[in-house]
C-alpha positions as CSV (number, residue, x, y, z in Angstrom):
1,X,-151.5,137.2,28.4
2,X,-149.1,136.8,25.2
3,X,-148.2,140.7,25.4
4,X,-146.9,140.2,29.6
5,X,-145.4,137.2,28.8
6,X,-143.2,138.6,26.5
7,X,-142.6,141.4,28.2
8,X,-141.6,138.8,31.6
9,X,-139.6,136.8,29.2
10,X,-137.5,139.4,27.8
11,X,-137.2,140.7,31.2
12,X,-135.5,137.1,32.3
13,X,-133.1,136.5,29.2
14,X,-132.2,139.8,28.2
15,X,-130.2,141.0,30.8
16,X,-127.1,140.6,32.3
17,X,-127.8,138.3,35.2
18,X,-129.1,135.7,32.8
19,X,-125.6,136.4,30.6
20,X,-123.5,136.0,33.8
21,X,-125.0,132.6,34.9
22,X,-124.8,131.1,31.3
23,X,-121.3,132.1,31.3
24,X,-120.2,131.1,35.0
25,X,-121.1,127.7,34.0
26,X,-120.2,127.8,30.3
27,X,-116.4,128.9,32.1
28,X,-116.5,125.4,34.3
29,X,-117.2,123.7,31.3
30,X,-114.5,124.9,29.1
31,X,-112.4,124.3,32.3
32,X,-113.5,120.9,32.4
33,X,-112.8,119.7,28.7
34,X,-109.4,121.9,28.8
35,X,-108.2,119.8,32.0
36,X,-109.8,116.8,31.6
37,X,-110.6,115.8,28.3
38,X,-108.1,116.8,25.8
39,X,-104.9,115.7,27.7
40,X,-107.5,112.1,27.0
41,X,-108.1,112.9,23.8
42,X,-104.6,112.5,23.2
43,X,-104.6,109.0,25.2
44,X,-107.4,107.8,22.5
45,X,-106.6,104.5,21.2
46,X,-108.2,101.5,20.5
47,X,-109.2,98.2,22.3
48,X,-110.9,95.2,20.7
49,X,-111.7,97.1,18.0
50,X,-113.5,100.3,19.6
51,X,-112.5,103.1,21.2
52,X,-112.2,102.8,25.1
53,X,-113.4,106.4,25.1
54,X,-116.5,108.1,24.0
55,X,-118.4,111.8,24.3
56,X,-120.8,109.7,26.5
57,X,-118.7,108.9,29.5
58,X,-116.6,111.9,29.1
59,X,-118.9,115.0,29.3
60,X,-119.7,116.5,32.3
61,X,-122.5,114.7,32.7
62,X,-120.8,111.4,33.1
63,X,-117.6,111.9,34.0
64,X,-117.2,112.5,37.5
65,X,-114.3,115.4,38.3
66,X,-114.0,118.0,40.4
67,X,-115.8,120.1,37.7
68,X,-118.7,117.8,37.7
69,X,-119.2,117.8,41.7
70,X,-118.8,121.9,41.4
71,X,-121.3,122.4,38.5
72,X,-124.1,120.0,40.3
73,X,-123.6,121.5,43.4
74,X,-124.2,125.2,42.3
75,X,-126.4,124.8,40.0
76,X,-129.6,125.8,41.8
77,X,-127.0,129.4,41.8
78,X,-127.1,129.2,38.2
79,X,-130.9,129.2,37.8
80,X,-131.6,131.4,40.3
81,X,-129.3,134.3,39.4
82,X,-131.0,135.1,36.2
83,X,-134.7,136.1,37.6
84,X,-135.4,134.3,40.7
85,X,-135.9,137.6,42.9
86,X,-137.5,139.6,40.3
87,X,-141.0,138.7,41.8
88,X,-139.7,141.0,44.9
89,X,-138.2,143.8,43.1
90,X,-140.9,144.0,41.2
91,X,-143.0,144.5,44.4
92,X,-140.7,146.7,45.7
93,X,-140.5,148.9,43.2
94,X,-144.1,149.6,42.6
95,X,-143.5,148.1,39.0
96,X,-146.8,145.7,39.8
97,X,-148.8,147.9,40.5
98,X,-148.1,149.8,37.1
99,X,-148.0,146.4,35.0
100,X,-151.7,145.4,37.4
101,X,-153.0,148.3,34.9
102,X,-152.7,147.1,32.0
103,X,-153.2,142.9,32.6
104,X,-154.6,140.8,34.9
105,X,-153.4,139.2,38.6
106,X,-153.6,135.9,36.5
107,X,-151.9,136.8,33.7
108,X,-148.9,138.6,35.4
109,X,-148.6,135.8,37.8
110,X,-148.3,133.0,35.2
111,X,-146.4,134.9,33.1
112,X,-144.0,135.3,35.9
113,X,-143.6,132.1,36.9
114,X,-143.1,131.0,33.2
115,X,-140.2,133.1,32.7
116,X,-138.5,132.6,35.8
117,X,-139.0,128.7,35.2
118,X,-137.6,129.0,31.9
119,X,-135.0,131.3,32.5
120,X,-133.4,128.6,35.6
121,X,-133.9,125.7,33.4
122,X,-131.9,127.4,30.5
123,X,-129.1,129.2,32.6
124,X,-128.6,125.4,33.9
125,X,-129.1,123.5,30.7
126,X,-126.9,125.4,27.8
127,X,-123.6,125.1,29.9
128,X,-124.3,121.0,30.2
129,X,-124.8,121.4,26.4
130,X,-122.1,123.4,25.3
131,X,-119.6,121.1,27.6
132,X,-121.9,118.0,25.5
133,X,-120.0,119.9,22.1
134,X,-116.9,120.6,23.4
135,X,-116.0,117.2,24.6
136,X,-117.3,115.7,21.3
137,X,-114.6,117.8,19.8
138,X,-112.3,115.4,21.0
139,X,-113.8,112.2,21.6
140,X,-115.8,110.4,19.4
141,X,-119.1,109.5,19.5
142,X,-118.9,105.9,19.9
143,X,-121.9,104.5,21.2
144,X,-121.3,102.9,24.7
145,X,-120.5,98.7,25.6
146,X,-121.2,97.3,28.4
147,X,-119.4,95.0,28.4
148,X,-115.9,97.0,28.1
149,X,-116.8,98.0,31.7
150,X,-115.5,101.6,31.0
151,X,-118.8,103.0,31.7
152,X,-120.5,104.1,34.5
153,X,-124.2,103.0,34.1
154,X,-125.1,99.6,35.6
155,X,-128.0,97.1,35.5
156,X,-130.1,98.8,37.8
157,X,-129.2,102.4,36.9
158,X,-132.3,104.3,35.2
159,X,-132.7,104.5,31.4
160,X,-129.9,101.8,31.1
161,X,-131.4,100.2,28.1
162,X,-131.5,103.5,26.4
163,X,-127.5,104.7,27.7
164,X,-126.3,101.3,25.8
165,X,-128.8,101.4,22.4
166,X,-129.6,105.3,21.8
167,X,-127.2,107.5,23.8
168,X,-128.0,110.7,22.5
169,X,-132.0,110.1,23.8
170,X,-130.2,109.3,27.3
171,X,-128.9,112.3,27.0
172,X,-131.0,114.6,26.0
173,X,-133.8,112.3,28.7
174,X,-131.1,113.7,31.3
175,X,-130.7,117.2,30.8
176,X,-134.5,117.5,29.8
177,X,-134.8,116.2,33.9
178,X,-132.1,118.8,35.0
179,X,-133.5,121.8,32.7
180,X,-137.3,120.8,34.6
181,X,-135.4,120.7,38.2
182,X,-133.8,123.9,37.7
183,X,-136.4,125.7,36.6
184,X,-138.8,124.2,39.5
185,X,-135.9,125.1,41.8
186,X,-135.4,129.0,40.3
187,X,-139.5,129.1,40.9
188,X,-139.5,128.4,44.6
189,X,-137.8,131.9,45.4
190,X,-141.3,133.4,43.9
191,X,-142.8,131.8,47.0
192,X,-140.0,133.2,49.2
193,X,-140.4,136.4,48.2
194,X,-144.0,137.2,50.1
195,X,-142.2,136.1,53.2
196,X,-138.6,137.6,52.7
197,X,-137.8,141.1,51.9
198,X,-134.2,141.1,50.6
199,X,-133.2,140.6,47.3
200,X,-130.5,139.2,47.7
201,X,-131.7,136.8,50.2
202,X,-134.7,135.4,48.1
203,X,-132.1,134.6,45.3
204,X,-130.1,132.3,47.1
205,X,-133.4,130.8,48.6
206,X,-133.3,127.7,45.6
207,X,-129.6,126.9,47.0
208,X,-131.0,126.7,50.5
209,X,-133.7,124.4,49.8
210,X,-131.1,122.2,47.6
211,X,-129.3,121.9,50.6
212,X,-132.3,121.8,53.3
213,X,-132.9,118.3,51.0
214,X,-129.1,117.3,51.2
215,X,-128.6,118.2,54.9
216,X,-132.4,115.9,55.7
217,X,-130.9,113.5,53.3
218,X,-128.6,112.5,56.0
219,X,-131.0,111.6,58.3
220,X,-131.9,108.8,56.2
221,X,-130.4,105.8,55.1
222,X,-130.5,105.9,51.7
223,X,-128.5,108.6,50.0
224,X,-131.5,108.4,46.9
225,X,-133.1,111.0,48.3
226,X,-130.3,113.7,47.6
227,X,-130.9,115.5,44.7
228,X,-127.3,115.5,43.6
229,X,-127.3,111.7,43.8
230,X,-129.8,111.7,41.2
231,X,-129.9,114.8,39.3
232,X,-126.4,113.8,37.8
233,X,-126.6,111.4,34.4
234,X,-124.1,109.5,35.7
235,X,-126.4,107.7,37.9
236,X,-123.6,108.0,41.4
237,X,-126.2,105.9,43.4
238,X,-129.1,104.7,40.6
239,X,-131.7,106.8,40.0
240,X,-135.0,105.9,42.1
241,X,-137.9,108.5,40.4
242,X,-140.4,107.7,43.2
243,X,-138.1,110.1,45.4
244,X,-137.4,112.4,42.0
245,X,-141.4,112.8,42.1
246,X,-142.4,112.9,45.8
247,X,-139.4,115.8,46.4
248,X,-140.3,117.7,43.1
249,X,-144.1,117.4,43.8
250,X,-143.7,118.7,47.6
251,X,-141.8,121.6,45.6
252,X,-144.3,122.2,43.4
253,X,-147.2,122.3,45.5
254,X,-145.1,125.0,47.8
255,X,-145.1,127.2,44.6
256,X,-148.7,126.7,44.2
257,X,-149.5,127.7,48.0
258,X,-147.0,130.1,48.6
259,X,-147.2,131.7,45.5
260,X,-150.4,131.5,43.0
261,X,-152.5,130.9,45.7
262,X,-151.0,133.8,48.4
263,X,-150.3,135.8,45.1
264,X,-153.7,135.4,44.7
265,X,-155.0,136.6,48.0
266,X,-152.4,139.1,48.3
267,X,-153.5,143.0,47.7
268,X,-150.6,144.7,49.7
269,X,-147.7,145.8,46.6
């Protein structure tokens, strides 16, 4: 299994696709930090003693812009653009069946799904990142007081404790959360592809079911159940994991169905 999974992995970040995506979102964050945060940076003074500023509230992440709606609304794009539809073309193009000769259904399966996971998770996470290094160009890392009221987390919001004592674990909690979403979101297409035939198609298939959730989200009363409402560390409506779980698990167990176990049953190529 090591030898396809190499092989799958080098497929998913060495190409082009997986360049694009990266740099699509590393663009909206330089945009971001060129707009936003060094005309602050110039505004940084101090209050009481402390800056009224820090890297934590002003990154993407927690600063809520136009830039930060844009990236957290395309990024199931982002993670699907790299390798999302490469199950199909791989179908397609007969290349399984030559690949079938030389590994397992097993290994080729879980190698797939292991690169196209990763590959979403990282096309999403290194943008947030990079923005995270950018911004701390210009604005100190000062860790974040609650009671200067200049941040957004509140007494309910998730990880709270953590935002206000060890920031950099509340961040790195966050876009450990996002990197796992993406990647579960970039993995649903492998599922699509056994029902849908174009390529194109199946690569947007992770947006559509990001915004099959938003669209039943209004249906309900609480908002929580939007996965932009909770996928962003800025915590817009506080985090409730019980709905994080329940819509990542009903996700999951679609991959399992639709694709190990199809994949599995499946001898047409």
């Amino acid at each position: 299994m090591t030898r396809i999974l190499k092989i799958e992995l080098k497929r998913a970040f060495c190409n082009k696709l997986f360049l694009i995506s990266v740099v699509i979102g590393c663009l909206i964050a330089i945009t971001h930090v060129g707009l936003d945060t060094v005309p602050l940076a110039s505004k940084l003074k101090i209050t009481n003693g402390c800056y009224i500023f820090s890297v934590f509230d002003q990154w993407i992440g927690l600063k809520f812009t136009f830039w930060t709606s844009l990236f957290f609304t395309i990024f199931p794009l982002l993670a699907s653009i790299p390798f999302a539809d490469s199950f199909l073309v791989d179908r397609k193009s007969g290349y399984i069946k030559n690949i079938l000769t030389r590994t397992s259904k097993k290994n080729y399966y879980i190698s797939k799904f292991i690169a196209v996971f990763l590959s979403g998770g990282f096309a999403v996470a290194i943008p947030l990142v990079f923005d995270f290094y950018l911004t701390s160009l210009f604005i100190p890392a000062v860790i974040p007081d609650i009671s200067s009221g200049e941040f957004p987390l509140v007494a309910n919001s998730t990880w709270v404790s953590i935002f206000y004592t060890h920031p950099f674990v509340y961040v790195f909690l966050y876009l450990l959360l996002i990197f796992v979403v993406s990647g579960i979101l970039a993995s649903v297409a492998l599922a699509f592809s056994f029902i849908i035939k174009y390529q194109y198609v199946i690569a947007l298939t992770p947006f559509l079911c990001f915004l099959a959730i938003s669209f039943a989200s209004l249906f309900f009363s609480d908002f929580a159940m939007d996965i932009r409402t909770w996928i962003m560390p800025q915590q817009a409506v506080p985090t409730e994991f019980k709905y994080v779980i329940t819509e990542m698990l009903i996700l999951v167990l679609f991959i399992i169905f639709g694709y190990f176990f199809r994949g599995k049953h499946d001898e047409t190529y």
